[in-house]
N, C-alpha and C positions, 0 to 999 in steps of 0.2 A: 635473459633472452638467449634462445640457441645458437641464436649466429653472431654473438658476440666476438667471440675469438676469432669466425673466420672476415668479422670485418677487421679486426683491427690487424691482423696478418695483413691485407688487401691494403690499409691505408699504410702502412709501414712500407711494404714492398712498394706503391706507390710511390711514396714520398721520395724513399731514395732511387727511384727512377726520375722524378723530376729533376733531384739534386746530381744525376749524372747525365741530364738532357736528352733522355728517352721519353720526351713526350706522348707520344701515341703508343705505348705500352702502360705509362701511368696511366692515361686516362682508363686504357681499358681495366686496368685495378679497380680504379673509382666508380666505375661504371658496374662493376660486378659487386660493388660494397654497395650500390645503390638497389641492387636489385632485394638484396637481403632486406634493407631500411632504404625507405624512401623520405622517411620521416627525421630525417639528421641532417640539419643546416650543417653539420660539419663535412660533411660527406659532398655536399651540394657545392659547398665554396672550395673543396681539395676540385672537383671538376672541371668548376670556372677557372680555379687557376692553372690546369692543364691544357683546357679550351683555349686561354691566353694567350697561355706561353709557342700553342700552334697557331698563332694568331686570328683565332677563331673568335673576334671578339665578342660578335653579337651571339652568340652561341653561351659565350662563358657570360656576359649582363646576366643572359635567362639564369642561369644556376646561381648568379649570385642572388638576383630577383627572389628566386625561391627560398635559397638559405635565408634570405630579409621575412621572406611570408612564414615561415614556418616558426621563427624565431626572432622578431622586430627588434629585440635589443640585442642581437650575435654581432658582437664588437668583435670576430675575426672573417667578417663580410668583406672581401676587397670591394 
């Protein structure tokens, strides 16, 4: 897939914005790796757990809801 690289760029830069508690710049990583795939439970539950972490709780349930519908058995669904 073409956008391969620039997701996983997106979720990496994400990640370690979560890990230095820049939450509302990870999300907008997540949010731009979602635009590429809408179709990646992984991508759905990096969201939720940035939605979380700004205590946006009902907000992050949906994306993990989604990560669950997309992929019923995604054992890293918070």
């Amino acid at each position: 897939m073409l956008f391969v690289g620039q997701i996983e760029e997106l979720v990496k830069k994400g990640q370690t914005l979560l890990n230095e508690g820049k939450f509302d710049e990870a999300l907008g990583c997540f949010e731009q790796a979602l635009l590429l795939n809408q179709n990646d439970p992984d991508l759905w539950n990096y969201k939720g757990v940035a939605l979380r972490s700004l205590g946006r709780y009902e907000e992050s349930m949906d994306c993990f809801n989604k990560s669950l519908k997309i992929d019923p058995r995604d054992k890293h669904a918070s």
